[in-house]
C-alpha positions in Angstrom: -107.5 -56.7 50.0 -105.4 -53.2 50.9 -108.1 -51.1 53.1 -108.9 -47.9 51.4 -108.1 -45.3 54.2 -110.2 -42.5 52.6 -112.9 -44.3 53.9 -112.3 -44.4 57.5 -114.3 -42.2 60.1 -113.1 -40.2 62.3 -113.2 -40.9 66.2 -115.6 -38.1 68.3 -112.5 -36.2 69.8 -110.5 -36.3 66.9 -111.3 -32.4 66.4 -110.6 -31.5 70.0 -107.0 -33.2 69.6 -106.1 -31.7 66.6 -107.6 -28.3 67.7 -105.2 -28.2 70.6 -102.6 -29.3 68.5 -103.1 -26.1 65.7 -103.6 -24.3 69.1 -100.0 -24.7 70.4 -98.6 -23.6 66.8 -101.0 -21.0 66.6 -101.1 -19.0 70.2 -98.6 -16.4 68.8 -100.8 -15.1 66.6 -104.0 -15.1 68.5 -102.1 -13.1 71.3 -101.2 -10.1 68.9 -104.8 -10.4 67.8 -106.8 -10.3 71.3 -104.0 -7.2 72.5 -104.7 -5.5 69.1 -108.5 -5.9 69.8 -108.3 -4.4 73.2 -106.5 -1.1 72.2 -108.8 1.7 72.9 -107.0 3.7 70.2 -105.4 1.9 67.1 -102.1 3.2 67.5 -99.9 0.2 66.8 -99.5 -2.3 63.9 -99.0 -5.7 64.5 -95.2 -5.2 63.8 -94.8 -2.5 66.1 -97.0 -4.8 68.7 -94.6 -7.7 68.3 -91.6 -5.7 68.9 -93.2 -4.0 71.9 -93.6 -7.0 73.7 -90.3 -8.8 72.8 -88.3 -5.7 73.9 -90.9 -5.6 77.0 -91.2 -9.1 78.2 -89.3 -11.2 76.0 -90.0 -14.1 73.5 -92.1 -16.4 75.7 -94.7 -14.0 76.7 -95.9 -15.1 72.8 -97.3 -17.7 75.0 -98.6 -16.1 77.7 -102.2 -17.9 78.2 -101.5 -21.3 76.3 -102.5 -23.5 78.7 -105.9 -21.7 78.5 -105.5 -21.3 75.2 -105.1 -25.5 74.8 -107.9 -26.2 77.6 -110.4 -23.9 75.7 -109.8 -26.0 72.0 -110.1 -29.4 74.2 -113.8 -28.5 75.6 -114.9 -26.1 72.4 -113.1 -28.0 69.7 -114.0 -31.5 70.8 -117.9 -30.9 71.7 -118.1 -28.8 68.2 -116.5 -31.4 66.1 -118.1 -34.0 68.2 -121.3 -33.2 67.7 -121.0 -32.2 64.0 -119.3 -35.5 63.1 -121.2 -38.0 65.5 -124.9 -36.8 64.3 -123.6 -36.3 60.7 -122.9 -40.1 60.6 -126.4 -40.8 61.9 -127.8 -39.5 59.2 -128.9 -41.2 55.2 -125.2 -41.9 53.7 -126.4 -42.9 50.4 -125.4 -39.3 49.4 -124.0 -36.6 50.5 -126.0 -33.8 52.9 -127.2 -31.2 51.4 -125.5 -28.0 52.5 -128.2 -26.3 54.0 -128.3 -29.4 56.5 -124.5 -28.9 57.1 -124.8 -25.8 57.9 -128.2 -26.3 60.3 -126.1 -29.4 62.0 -122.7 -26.8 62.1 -124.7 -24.2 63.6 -126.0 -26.4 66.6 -122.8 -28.1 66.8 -121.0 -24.1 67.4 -123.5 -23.0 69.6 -122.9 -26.6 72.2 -119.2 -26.0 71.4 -119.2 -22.0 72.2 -121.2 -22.4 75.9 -118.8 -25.4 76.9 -115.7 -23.3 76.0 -116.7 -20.2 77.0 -114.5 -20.5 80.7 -111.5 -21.6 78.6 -112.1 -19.1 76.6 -112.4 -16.3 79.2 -109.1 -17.4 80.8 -107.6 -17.4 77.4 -108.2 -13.5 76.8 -107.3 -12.5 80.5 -103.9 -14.2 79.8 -103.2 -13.0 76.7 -104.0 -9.4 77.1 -102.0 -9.4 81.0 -98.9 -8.5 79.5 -100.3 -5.6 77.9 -101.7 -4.1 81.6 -99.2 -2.4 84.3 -98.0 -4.6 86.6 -100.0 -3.9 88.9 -103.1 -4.4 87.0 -102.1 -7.9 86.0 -104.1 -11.1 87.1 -101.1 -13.0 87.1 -102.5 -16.3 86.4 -100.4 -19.4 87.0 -102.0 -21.4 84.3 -105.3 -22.0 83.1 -107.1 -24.1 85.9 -105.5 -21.3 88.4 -107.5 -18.8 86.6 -110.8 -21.1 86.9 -110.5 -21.3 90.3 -109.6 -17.7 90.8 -112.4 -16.5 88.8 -115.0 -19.0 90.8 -113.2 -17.6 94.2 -113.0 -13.9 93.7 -115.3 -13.1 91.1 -118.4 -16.0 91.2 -118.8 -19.4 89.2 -121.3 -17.4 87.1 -118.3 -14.8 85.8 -117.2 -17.5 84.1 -119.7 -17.4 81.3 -119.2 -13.8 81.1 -119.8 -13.0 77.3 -121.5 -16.3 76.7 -123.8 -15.0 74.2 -121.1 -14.0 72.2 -119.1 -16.7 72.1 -121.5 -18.6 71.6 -123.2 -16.4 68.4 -119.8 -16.5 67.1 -119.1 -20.1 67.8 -122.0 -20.7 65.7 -120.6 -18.5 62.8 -117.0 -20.3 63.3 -118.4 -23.1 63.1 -120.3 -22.7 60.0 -118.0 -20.9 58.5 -115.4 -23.7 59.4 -116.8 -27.3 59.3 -119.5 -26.6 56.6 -117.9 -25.1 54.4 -115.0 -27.0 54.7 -117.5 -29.7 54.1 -118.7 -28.7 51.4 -115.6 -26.8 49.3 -113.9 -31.1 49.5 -117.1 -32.6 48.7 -117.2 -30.6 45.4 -113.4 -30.7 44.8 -113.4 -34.5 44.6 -116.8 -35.4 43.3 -116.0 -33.0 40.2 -112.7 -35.3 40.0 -110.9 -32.0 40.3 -108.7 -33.2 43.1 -108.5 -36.3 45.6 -108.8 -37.1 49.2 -105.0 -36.0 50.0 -103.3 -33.2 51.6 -103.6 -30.4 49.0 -107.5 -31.3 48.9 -107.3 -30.8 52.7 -105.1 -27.6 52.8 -107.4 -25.7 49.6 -110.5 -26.4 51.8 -109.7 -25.6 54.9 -107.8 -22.4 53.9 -111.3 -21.3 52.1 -113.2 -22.0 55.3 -111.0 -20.0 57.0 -111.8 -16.9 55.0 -115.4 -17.1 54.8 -115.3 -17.9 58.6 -113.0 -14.7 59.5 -115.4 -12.8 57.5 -118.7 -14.1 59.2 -116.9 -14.1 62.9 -115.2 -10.7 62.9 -117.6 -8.7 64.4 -118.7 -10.8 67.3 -115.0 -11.6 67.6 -113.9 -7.6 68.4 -117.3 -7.3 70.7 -116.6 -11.0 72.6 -113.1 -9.8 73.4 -113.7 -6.5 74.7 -116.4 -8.0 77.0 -114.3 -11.0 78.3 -111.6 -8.4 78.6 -114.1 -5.5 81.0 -113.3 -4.4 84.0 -116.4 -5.3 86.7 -119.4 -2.6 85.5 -117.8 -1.5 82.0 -120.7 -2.7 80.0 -123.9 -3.4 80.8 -124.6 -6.1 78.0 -124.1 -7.1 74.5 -125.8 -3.4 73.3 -123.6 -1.5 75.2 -120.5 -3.0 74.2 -121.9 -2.5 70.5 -122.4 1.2 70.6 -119.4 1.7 72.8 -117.3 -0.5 69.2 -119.4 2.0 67.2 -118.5 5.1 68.5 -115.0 4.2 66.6 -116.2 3.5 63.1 -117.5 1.0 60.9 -113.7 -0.3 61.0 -114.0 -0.8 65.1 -116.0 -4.6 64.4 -113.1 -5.0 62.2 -110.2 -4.4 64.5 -107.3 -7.1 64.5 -108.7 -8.3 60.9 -105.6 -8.7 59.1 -104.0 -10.7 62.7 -107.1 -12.4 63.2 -107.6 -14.2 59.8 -103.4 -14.4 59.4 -104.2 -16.3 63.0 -107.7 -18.2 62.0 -106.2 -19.3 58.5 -103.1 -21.4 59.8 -105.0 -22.2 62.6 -108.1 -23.7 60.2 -105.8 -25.3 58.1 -103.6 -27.1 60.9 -106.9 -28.4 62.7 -107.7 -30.0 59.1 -104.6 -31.2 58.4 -104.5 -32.9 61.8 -107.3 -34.2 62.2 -107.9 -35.5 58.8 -104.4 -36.8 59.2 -105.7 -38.4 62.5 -108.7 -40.0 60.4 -106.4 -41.4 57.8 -104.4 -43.1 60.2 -106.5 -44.0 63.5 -110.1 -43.6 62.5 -112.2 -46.9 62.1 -113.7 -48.0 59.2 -117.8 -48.2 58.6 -119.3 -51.3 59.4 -120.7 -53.2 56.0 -124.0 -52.9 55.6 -126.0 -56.1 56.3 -127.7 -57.7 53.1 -131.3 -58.2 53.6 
């Protein structure tokens, strides 16, 4: 009998792969974002920011801070997407979760995923926003474990978690935002017999998620990044950095919105496609349950 592949699971770093993977295709994007995040004043567009920094530093510093950008998906993405799809096969499969437990289980998953990829994550805005600085300002990380190390040497191990509380409130939004609902949107598309476990399923579900999770994360996002992104002493905490973003509007949270979800929806999808793409083809299948 022809095994029906829309039944295989996938393996527990089968997110962090496929993460990194959307990562590489994605960086482009994310760069405009975090620069467009850290202006002070919103002067530039993203078109005039893509220009500037072709004409500046050419077409590769698109992808200044990949490496960090990769190393933060392989700890974030795989614990998330570990955790989410490890305990979500522990549970009753007789039918399908409820969302409210999808979005419990998400939540925890995000909030594991944001403290483990909060160094990764650090490095990845310092890289990304160096071209933007004078020359002399610049960190001039090598690559990503370069900018571990020189954090931990010059700054302390503990500046690495700099802003952990707001990646990790965010993570738990993305995360939400991402895997639930994603969840849910193809549970509901192919139970209705509206559609069926293929790509198109894949790409309508993941580009929703993407949309509700830009919405949710936005905030956090523009307060996380300026935060990673201080100088020693610039805020004094999470409150702080909030009324400093409020002083420049209710639009201020919302900075880099139109970047940031042109950035999260490719990237949302891609991770989907490629990991349920990795599920299809080198996931297992569920062991038969044994007749009493």
């Amino acid at each position: 009998m022809t095994e029906d592949k829309t039944k295989r699971l996938g393996r527990w770093y089968f997110g962090g792969v496929a993460g990194a993977m959307a990562a590489v295709c994605t960086h482009p994007l994310d760069l405009l974002k975090v620069q467009l995040q850290t202006q002070q004043q919103g002067k530039l567009t993203i078109g005039q920011l893509s220009l500037k920094i072709y004409k500046n530093d050419g077409f590769f510093a698109f992808y200044n801070g990949v490496s960090a950008s990769v190393l933060r998906q392989l700890t974030y993405s795989t614990t998330r997407f570990g955790i989410y799809e490890t305990v979500k096969k522990q549970l009753p499969q007789d039918q399908p979760l409820p969302f409210y437990q999808k979005a419990l289980l998400a939540g925890f998953a995000g909030a594991c995923g944001g403290m483990v990829g909060t160094p990764g994550d650090l490095v990845n805005v310092r890289m990304q926003n160096d071209s933007k600085l004078p020359p002399a300002e610049r960190r001039n990380y090598k690559h990503a474990l370069d900018g571990l190390v020189r954090i931990t040497r010059e700054e302390g191990f503990m500046k690495m978690f700099n802003g952990c509380t707001m990646a990790t409130s965010r993570a738990i939004l993305m995360t939400i935002g991402q895997l639930s609902f994603y969840d849910q949107i193809k549970q509901t598309l192919i139970s209705s017999g509206v559609a069926e476990d293929n790509l198109q399923t894949h790409f309508a579900s993941s580009i929703s998620a993407a949309s509700v999770a830009t919405v949710m994360t936005q905030p956090l996002d523009v307060m996380k990044t300026r935060m990673m992104n201080a100088a020693p002493g610039e805020f004094k905490g999470i409150l702080d950095c909030f009324m400093f973003t409020a002083k420049l509007g209710p639009m201020g949270f919302f900075k880099g919105f139109i970047p940031a979800w042109a950035r999260l929806a490719p990237h949302t999808v891609l991770t989907f496609i490629f990991f349920e793409q990795l599920r299809l083809n080198f996931g297992y299948s569920p062991l038969p349950k044994a007749s009493n």
